[in-house]
N, C-alpha and C positions, 0 to 999 in steps of 0.2 A: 504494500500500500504506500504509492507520496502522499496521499492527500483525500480530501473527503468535503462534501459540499450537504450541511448538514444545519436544521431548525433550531436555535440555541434562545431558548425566552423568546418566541414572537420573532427572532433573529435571523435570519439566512448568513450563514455561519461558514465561512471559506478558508477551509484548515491544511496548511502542509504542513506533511510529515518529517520531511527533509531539512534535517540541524542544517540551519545558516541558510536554507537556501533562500531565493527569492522568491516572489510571486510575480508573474508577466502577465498583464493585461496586454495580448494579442490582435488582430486582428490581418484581413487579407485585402488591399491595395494591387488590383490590379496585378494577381499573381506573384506581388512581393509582401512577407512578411511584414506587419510593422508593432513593434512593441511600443505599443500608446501610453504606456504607465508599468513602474520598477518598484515596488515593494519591498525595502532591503530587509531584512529582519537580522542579519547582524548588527545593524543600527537602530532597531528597536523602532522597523516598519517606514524609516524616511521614505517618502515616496518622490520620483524621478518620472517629470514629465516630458517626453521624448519634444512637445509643441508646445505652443503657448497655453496661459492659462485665460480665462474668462470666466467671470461671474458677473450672474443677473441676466438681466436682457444684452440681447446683440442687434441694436437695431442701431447703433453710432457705428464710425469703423473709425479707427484710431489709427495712429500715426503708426506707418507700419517698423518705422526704425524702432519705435518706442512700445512696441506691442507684446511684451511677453506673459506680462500681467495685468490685463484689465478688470477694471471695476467698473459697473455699468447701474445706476440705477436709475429714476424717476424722481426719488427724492431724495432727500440730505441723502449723503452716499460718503465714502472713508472705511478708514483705516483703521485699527486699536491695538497697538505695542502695550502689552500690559508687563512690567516688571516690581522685580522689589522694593520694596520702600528707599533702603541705601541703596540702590543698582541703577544702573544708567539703560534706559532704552533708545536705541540708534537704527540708521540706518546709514551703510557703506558705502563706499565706490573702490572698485580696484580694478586689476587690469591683470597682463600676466606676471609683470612685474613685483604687484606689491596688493594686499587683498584689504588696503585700508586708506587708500590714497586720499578718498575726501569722505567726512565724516560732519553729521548732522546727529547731536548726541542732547539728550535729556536727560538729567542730570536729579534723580529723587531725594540724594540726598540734601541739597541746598535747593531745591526747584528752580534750577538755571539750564537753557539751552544753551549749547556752542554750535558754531560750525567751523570745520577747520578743511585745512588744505593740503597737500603735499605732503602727508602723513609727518604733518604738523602739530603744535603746539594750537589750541583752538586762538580763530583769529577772528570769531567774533564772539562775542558772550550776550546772551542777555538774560539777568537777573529773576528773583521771585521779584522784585521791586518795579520790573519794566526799565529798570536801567540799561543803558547800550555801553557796550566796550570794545574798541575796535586795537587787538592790541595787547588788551591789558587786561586785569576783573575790573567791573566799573564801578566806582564809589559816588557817582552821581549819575544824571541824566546820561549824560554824553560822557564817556570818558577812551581818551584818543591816545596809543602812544607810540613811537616811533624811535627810531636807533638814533643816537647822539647827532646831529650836526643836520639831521632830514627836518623839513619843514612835517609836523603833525597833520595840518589841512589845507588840504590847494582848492583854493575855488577857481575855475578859470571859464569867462565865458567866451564859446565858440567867436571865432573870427577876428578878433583883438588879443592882442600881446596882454590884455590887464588879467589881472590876477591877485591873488590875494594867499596868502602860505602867512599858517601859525606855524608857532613851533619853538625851536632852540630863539630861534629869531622871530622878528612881526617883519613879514618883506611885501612892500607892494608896488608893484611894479607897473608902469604905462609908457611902457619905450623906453625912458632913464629909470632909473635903480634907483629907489626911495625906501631907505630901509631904518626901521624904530623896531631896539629890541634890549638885550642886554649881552653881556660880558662878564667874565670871570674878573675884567680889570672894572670896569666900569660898570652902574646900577642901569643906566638909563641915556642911550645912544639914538642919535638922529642922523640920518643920511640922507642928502639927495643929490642925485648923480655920481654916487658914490664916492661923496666929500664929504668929511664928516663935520654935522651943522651944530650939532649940539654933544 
């Protein structure tokens, strides 16, 4: 005997006999075999979908680059990562290279999201408080930080050289170099045209 197909409590009950082996959901394609679904029971029944997935209705078609897991409904429709209270619930990005490359992480122990990059240090934060941190953890609204000597925030609008950079420095620039900041030697420095005014 491998196996037996058998009423268990109201249950239709689909039993191998065979230690470790798998279960194949099979079928016939045009006189080729195709195993539509892998049942691993050394792994404690993972199951391995040969195509994509879908749930719900299929009356949208979805981007086919992006289509291996759809959700499809009529109304409110999503997801639920359910974890432990101190445990983080996430979701990945990896490649061949590296199976953690960009990460988007909830955080139960402090109720904080991150999201990070280049299997990174998270490089954004936001807080149980709705505080943002781009950089850093945030201890206010907005909290911004950047390697020694980098402007913290560039505002730059399209088509004009103007611009606006916080940071180590305050630099604002409209063709000449107008720069108010400080110094290790000095509290408080005025520039314009890169002469210094004050």
């Amino acid at each position: 005997e491998f196996g037996k197909i058998t009423e268990n409590s109201n249950n239709l009950r689909i039993f191998s006999s065979i230690s470790d082996g798998d279960i194949l959901l099979q079928g016939n394609d045009g006189g080729t075999t195709i195993t539509a679904l892998t049942l691993d029971m050394s792994e404690g029944g993972n199951a391995t979908f040969a195509g994509n997935i879908r749930t719900g209705t299929s009356t949208l078609t979805a981007n086919t680059n992006f289509d291996n897991l759809v959700i499809e409904g009529s109304a409110n429709t999503g997801i639920t990562i359910f974890s432990g209270t101190s445990s983080d619930g996430g979701i990945y990005f990896g490649d061949s290279g590296a199976n953690n490359l960009g990460q988007i992480k909830y955080l139960h122990s402090t109720n904080a999201m991150t999201f990070a990059t280049n299997d990174g240090s998270p490089s954004l934060t936001l807080d149980s408080s709705g505080n943002v941190g781009i950089g850093v953890t945030p201890t206010k609204p907005l909290s911004v930080y950047a390697a020694d000597g980098a402007g913290n925030i560039i505002l730059t609008r399209s088509g004009t050289s103007e611009n606006l950079t916080l940071g180590t420095y305050f630099i604002f620039t409209n063709g000449n170099t107008q720069r108010v900041g400080t110094t290790t030697a000095h509290s408080f420095e005025v520039y314009s045209n890169n002469i210094k005014r004050y």
